[in-house]
Biopython code that builds the backbone (N, CA, C, O; Angstrom):
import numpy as np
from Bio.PDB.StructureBuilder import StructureBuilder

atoms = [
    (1, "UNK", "N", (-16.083, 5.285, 0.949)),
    (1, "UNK", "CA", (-16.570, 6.159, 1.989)),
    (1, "UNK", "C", (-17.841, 6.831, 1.490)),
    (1, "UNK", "O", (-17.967, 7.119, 0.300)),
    (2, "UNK", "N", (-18.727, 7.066, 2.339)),
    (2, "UNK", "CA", (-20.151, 7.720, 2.327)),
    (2, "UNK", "C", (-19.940, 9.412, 2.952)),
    (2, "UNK", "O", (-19.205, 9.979, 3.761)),
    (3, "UNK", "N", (-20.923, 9.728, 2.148)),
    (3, "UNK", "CA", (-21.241, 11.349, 3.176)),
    (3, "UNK", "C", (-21.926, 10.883, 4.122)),
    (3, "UNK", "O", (-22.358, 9.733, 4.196)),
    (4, "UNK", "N", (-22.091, 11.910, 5.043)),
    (4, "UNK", "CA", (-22.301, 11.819, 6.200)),
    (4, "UNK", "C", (-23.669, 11.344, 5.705)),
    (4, "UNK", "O", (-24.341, 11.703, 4.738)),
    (5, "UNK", "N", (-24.002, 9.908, 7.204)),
    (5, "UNK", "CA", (-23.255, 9.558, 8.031)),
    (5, "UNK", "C", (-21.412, 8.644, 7.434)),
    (5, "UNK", "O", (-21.479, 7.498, 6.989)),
    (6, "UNK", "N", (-20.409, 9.156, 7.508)),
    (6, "UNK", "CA", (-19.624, 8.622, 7.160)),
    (6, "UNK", "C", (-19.612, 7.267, 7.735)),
    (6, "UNK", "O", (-19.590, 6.915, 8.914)),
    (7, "UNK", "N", (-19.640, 6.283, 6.161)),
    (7, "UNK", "CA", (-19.338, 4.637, 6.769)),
    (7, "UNK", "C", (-18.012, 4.622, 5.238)),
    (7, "UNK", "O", (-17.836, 5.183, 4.157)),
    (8, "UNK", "N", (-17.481, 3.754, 5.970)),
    (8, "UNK", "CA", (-15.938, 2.731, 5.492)),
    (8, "UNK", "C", (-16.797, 1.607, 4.652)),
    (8, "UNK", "O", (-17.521, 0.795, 5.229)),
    (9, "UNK", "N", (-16.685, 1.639, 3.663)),
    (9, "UNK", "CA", (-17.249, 0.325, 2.356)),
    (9, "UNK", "C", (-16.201, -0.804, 2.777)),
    (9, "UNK", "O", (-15.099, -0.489, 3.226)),
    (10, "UNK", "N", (-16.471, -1.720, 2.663)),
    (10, "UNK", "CA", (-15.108, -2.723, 1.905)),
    (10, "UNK", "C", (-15.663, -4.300, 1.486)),
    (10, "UNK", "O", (-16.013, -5.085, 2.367)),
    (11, "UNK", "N", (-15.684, -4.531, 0.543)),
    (11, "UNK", "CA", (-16.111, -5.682, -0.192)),
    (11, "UNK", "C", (-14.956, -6.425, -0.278)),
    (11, "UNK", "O", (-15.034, -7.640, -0.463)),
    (12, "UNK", "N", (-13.836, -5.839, -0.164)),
    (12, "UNK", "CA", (-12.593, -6.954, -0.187)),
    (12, "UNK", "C", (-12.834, -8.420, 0.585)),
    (12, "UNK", "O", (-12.567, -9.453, -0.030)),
    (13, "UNK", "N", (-13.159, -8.454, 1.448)),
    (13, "UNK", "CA", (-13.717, -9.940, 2.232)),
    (13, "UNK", "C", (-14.976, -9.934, 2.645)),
    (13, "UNK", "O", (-15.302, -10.081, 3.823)),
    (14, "UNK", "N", (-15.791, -9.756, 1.657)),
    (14, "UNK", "CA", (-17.363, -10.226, 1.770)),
    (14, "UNK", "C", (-17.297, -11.083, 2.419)),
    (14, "UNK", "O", (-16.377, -11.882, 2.240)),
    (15, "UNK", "N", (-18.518, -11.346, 3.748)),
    (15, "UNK", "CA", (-18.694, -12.659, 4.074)),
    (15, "UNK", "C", (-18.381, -12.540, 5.391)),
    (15, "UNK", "O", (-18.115, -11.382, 5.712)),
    (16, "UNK", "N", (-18.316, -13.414, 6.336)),
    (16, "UNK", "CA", (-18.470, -13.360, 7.586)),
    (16, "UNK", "C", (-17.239, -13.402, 7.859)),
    (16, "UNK", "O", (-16.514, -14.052, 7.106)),
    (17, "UNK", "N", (-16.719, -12.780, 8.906)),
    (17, "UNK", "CA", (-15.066, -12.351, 9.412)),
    (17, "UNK", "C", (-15.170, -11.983, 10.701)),
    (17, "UNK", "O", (-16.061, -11.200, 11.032)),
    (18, "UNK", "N", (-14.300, -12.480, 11.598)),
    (18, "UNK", "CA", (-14.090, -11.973, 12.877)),
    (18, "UNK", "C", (-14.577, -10.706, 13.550)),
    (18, "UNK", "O", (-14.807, -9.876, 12.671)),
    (19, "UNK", "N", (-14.799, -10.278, 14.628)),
    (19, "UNK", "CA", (-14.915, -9.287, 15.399)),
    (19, "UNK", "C", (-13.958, -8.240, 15.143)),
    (19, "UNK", "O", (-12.818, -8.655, 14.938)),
    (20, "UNK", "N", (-14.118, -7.018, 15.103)),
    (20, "UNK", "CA", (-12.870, -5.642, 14.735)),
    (20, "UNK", "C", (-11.756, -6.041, 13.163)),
    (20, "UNK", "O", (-10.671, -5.506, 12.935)),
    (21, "UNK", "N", (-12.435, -7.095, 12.292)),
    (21, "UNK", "CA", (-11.337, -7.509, 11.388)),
    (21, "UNK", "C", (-10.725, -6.741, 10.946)),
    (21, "UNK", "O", (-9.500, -6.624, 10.978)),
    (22, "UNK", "N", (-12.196, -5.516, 10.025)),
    (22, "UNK", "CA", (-11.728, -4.359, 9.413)),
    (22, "UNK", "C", (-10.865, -3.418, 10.474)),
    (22, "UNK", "O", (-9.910, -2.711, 10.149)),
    (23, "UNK", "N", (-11.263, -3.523, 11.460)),
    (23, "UNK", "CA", (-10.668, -2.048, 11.900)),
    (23, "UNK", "C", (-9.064, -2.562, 12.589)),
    (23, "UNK", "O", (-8.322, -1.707, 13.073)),
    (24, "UNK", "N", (-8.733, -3.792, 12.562)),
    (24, "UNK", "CA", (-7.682, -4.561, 12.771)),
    (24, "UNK", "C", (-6.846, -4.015, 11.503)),
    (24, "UNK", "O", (-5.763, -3.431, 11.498)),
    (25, "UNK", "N", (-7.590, -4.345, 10.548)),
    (25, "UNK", "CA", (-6.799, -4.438, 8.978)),
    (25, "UNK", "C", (-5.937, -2.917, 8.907)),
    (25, "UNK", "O", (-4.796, -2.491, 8.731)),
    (26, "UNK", "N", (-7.487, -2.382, 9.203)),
    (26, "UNK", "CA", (-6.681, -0.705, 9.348)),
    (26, "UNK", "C", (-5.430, -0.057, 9.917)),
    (26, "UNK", "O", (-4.620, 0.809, 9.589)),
    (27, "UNK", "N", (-5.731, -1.159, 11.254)),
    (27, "UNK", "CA", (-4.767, -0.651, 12.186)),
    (27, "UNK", "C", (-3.388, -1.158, 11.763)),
    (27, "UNK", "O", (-2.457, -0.359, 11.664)),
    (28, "UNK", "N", (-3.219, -2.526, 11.499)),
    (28, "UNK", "CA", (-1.977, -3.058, 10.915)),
    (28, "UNK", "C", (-1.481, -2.110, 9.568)),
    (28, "UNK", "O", (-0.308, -1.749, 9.468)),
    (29, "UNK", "N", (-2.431, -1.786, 8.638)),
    (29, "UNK", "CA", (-1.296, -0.749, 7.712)),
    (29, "UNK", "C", (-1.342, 0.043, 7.848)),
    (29, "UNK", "O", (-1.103, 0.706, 6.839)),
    (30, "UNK", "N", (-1.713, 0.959, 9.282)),
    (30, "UNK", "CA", (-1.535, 2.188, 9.901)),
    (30, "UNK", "C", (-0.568, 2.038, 10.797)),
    (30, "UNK", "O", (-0.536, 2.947, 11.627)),
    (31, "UNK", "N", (0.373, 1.059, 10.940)),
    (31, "UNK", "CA", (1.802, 0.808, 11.652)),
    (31, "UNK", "C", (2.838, 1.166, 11.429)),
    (31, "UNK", "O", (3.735, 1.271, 12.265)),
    (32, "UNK", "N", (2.923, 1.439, 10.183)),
    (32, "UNK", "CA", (4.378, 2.595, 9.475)),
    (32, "UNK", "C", (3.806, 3.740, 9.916)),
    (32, "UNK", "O", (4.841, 4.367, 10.144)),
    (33, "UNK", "N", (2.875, 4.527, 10.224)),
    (33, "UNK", "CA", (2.583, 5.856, 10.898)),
    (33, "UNK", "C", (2.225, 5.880, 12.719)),
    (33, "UNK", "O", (1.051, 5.996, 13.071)),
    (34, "UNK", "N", (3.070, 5.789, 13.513)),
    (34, "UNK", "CA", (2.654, 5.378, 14.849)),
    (34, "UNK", "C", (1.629, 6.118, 15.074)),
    (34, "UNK", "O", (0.455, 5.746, 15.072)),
    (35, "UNK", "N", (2.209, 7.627, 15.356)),
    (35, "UNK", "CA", (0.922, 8.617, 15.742)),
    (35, "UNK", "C", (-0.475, 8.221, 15.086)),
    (35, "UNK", "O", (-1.383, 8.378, 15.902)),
    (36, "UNK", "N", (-0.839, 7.831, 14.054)),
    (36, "UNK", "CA", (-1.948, 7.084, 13.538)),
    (36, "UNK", "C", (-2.060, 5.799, 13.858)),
    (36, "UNK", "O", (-3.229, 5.567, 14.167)),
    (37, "UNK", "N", (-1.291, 4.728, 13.936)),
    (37, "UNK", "CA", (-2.288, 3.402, 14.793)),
    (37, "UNK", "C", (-2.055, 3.455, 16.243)),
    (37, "UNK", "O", (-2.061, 2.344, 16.773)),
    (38, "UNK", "N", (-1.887, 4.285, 16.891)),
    (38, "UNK", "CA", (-2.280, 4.566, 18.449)),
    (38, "UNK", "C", (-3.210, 5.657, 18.270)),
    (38, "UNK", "O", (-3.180, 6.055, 19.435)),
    (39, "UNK", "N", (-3.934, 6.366, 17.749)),
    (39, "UNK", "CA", (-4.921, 7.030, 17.442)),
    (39, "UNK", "C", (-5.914, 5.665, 17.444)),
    (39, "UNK", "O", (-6.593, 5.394, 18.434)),
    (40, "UNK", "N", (-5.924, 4.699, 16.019)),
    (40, "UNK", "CA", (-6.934, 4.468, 15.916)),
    (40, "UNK", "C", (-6.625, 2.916, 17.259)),
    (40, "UNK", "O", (-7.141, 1.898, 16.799)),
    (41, "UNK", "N", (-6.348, 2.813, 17.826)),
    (41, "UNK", "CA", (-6.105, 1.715, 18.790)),
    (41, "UNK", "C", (-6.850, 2.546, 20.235)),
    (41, "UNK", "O", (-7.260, 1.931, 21.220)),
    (42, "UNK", "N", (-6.882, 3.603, 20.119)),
    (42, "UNK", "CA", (-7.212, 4.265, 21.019)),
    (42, "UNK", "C", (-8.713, 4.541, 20.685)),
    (42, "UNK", "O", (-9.552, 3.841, 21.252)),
    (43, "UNK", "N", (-8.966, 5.150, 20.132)),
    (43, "UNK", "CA", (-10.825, 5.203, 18.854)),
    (43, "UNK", "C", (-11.631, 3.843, 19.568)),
    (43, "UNK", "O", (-12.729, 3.756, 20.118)),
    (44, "UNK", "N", (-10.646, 2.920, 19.316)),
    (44, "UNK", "CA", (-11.785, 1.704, 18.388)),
    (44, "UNK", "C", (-10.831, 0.482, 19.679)),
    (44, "UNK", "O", (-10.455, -0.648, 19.370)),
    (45, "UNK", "N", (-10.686, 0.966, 20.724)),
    (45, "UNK", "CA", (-9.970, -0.403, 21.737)),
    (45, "UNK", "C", (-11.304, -0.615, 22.427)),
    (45, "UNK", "O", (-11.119, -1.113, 23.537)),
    (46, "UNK", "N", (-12.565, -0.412, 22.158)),
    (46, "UNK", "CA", (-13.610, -0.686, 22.696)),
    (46, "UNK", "C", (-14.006, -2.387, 22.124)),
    (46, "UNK", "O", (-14.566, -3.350, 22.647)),
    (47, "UNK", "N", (-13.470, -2.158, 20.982)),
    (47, "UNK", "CA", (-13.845, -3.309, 19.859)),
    (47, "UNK", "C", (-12.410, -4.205, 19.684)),
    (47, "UNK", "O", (-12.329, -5.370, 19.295)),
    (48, "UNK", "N", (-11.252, -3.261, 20.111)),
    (48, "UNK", "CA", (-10.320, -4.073, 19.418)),
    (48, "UNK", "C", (-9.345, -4.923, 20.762)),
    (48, "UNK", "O", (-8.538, -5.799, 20.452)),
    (49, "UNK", "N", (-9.509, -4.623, 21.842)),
    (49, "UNK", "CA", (-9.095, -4.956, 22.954)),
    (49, "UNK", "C", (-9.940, -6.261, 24.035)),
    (49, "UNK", "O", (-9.692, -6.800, 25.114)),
    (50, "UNK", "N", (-10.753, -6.317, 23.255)),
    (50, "UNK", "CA", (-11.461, -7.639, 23.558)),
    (50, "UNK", "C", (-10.996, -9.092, 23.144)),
    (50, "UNK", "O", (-9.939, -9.009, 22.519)),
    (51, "UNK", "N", (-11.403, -10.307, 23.274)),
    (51, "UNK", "CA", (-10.557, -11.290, 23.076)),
    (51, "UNK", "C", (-11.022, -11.421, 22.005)),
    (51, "UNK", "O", (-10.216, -11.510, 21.078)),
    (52, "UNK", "N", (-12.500, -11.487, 21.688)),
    (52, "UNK", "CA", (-12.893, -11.302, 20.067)),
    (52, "UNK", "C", (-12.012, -10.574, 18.975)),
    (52, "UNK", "O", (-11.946, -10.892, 17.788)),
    (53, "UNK", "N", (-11.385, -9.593, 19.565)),
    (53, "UNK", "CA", (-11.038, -8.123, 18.898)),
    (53, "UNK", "C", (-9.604, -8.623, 18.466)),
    (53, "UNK", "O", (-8.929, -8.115, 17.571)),
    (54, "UNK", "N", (-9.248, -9.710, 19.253)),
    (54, "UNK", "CA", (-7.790, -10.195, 19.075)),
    (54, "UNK", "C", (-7.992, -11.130, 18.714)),
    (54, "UNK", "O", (-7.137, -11.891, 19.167)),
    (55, "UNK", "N", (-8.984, -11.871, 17.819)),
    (55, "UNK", "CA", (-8.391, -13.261, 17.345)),
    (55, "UNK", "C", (-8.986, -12.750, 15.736)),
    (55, "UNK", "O", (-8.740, -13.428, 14.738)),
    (56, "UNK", "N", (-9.949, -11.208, 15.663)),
    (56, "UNK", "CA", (-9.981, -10.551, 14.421)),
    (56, "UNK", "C", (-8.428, -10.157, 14.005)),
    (56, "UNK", "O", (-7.954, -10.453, 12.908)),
    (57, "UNK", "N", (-7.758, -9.499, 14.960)),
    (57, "UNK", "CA", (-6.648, -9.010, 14.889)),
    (57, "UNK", "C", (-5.597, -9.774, 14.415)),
    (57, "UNK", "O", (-4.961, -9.275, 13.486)),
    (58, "UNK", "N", (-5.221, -10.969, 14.860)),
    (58, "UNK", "CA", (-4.489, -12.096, 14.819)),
    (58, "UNK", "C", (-4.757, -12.682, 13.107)),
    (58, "UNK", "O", (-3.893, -12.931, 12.267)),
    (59, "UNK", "N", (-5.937, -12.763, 13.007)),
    (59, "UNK", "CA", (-6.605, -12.879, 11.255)),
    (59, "UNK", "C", (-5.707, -11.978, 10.519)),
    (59, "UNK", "O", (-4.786, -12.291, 9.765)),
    (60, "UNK", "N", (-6.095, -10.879, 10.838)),
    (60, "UNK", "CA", (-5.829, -9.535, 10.068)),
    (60, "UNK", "C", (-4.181, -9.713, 9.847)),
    (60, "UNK", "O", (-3.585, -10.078, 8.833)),
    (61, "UNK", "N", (-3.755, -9.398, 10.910)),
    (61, "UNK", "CA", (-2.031, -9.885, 11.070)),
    (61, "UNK", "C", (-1.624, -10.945, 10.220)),
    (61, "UNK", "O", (-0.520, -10.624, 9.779)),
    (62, "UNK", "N", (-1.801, -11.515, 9.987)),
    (62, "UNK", "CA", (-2.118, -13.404, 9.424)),
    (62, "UNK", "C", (-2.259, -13.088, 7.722)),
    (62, "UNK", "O", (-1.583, -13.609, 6.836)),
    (63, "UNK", "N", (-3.139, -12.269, 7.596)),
    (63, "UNK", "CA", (-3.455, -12.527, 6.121)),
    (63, "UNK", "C", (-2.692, -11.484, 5.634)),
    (63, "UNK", "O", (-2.476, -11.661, 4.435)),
    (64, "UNK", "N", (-2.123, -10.328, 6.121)),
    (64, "UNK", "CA", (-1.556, -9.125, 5.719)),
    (64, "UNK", "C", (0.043, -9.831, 5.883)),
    (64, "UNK", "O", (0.658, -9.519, 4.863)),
    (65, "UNK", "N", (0.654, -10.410, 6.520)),
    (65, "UNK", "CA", (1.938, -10.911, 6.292)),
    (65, "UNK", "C", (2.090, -12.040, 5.450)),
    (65, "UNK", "O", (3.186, -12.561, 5.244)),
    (66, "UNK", "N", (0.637, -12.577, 4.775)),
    (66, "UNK", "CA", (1.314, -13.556, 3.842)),
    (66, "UNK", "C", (1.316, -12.806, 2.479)),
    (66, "UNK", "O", (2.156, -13.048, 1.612)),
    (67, "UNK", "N", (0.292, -11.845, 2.333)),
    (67, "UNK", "CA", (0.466, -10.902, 1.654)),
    (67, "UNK", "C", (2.015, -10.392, 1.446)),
    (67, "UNK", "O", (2.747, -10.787, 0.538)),
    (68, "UNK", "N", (2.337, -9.544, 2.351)),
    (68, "UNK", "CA", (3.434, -9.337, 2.303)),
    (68, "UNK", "C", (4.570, -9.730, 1.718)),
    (68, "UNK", "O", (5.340, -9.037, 1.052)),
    (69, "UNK", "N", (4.707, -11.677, 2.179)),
    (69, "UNK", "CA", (5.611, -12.506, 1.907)),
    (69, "UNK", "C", (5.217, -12.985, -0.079)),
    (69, "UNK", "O", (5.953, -13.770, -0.676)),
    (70, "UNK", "N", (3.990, -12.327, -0.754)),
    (70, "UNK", "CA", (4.104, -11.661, -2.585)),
    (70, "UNK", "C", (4.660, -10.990, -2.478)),
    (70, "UNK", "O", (5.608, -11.222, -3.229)),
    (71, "UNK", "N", (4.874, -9.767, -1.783)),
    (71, "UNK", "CA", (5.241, -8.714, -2.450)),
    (71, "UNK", "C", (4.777, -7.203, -2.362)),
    (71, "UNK", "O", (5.123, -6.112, -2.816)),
    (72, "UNK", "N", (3.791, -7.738, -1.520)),
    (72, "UNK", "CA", (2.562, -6.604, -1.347)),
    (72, "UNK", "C", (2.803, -5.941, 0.263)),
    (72, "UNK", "O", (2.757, -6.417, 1.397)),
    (73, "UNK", "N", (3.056, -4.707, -0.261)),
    (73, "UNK", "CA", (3.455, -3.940, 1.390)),
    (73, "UNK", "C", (4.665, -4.403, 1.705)),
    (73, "UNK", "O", (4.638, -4.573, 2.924)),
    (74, "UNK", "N", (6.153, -4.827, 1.111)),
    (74, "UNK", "CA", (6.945, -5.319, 1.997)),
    (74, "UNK", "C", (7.401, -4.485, 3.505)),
    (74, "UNK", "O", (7.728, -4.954, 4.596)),
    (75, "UNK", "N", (7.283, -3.288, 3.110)),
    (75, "UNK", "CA", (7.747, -2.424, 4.054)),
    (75, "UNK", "C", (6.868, -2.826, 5.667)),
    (75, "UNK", "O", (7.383, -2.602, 6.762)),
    (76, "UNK", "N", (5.821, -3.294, 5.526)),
    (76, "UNK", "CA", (4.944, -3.171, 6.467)),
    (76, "UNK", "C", (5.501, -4.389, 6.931)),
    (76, "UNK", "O", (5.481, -4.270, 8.156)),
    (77, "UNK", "N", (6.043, -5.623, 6.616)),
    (77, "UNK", "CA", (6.334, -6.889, 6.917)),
    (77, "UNK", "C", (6.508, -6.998, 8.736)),
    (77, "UNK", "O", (5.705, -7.386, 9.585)),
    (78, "UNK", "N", (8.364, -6.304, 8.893)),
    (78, "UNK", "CA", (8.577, -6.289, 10.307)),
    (78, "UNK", "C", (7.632, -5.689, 11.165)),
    (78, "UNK", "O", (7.484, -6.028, 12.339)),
    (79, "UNK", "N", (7.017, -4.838, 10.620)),
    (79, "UNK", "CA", (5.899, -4.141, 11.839)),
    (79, "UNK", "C", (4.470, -5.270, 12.096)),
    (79, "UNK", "O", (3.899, -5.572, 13.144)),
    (80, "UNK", "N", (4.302, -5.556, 11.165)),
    (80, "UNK", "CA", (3.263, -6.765, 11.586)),
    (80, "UNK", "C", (3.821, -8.274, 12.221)),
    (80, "UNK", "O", (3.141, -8.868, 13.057)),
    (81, "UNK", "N", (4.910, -8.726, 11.813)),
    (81, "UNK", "CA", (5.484, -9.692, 12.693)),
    (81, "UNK", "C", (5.645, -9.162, 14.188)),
    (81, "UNK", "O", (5.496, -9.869, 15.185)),
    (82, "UNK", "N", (5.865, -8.249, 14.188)),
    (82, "UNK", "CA", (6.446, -7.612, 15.696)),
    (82, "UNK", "C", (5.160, -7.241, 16.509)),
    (82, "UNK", "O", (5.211, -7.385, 17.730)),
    (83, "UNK", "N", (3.983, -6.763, 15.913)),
    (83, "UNK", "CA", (3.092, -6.953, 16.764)),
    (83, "UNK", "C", (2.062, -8.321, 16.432)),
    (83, "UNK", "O", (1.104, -8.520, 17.179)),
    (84, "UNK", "N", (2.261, -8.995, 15.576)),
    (84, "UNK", "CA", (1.830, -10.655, 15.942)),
    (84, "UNK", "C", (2.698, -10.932, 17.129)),
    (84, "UNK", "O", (2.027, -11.280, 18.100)),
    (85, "UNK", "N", (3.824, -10.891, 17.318)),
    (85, "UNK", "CA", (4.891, -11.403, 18.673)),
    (85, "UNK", "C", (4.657, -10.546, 19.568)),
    (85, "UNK", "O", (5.426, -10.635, 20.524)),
    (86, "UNK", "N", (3.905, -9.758, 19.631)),
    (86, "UNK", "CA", (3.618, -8.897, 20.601)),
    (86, "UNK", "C", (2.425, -9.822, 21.450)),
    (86, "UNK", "O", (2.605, -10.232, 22.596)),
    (87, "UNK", "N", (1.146, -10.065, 20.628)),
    (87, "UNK", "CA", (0.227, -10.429, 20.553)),
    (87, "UNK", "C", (0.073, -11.893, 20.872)),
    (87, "UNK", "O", (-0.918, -12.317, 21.466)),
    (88, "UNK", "N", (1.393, -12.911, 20.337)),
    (88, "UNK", "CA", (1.250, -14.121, 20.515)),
    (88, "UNK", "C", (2.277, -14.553, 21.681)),
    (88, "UNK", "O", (2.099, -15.664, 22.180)),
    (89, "UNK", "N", (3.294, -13.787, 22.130)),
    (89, "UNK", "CA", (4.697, -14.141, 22.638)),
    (89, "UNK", "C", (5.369, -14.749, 21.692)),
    (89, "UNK", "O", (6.545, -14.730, 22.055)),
    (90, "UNK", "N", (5.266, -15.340, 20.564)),
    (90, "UNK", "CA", (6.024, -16.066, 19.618)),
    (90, "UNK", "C", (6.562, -15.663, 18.491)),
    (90, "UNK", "O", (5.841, -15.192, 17.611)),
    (91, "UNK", "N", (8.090, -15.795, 18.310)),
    (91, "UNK", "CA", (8.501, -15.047, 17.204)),
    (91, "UNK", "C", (7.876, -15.619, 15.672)),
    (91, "UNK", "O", (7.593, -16.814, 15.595)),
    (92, "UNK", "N", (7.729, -14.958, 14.786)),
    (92, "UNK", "CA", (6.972, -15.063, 13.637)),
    (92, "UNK", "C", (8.499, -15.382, 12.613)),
    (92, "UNK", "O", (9.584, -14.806, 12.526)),
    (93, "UNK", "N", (7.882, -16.618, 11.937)),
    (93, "UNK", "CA", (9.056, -17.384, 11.238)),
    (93, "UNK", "C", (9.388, -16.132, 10.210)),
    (93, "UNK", "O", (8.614, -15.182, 10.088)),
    (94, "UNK", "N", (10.424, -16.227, 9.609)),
    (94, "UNK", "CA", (10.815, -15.221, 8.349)),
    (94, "UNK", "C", (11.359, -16.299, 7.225)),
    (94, "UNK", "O", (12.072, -17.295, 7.351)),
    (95, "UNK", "N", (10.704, -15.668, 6.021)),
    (95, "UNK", "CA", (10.859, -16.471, 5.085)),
    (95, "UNK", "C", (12.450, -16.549, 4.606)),
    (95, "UNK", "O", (12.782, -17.298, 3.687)),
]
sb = StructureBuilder()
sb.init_structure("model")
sb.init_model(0)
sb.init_chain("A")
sb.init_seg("    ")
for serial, (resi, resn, name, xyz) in enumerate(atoms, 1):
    if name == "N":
        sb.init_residue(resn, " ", resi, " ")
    sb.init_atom(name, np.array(xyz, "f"), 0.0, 1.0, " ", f" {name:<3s}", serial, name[0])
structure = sb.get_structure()
């Protein structure tokens, strides 16, 4: 993070990435706190409610549950399957 003007850094996926990826990414491990990812779904549905915004989203979802399926965030697991099946109609396999 920067002083004002506050900007969000992230070098984690240098390189070209979908529409709303980051703010997708955000939103998915801001899903164990509801009142916070309906905040930021609400902020940023300018960007994230578009079809662009959902196939960033769908990424984001995607790479954060295989994550998951190491080890990383398990807690977050069901909340991101559940809104991939939200998102896709299709239930999300479980390992």
């Amino acid at each position: 993070m920067t002083r004002a003007p506050l900007i969000l850094l992230d070098w984690e996926n240098r390189g070209r990435l979908p529409v709303g990826y980051d703010l997708n990414l955000l939103h998915a491990y801001s899903l164990a706190a509801p009142v916070t990812a309906a905040r930021i779904r609400r902020e940023f549905g300018h960007v994230l409610d578009t079809d662009a915004g959902r196939t960033g989203e769908l990424i984001a979802l995607g790479q954060l549950l295989q994550a998951c399926s190491r080890g990383v965030h398990p807690h977050l697991a069901p909340l991101v399957a559940r809104q991939a099946e939200h998102l896709t109609g299709t239930p999300v396999p479980t390992p």
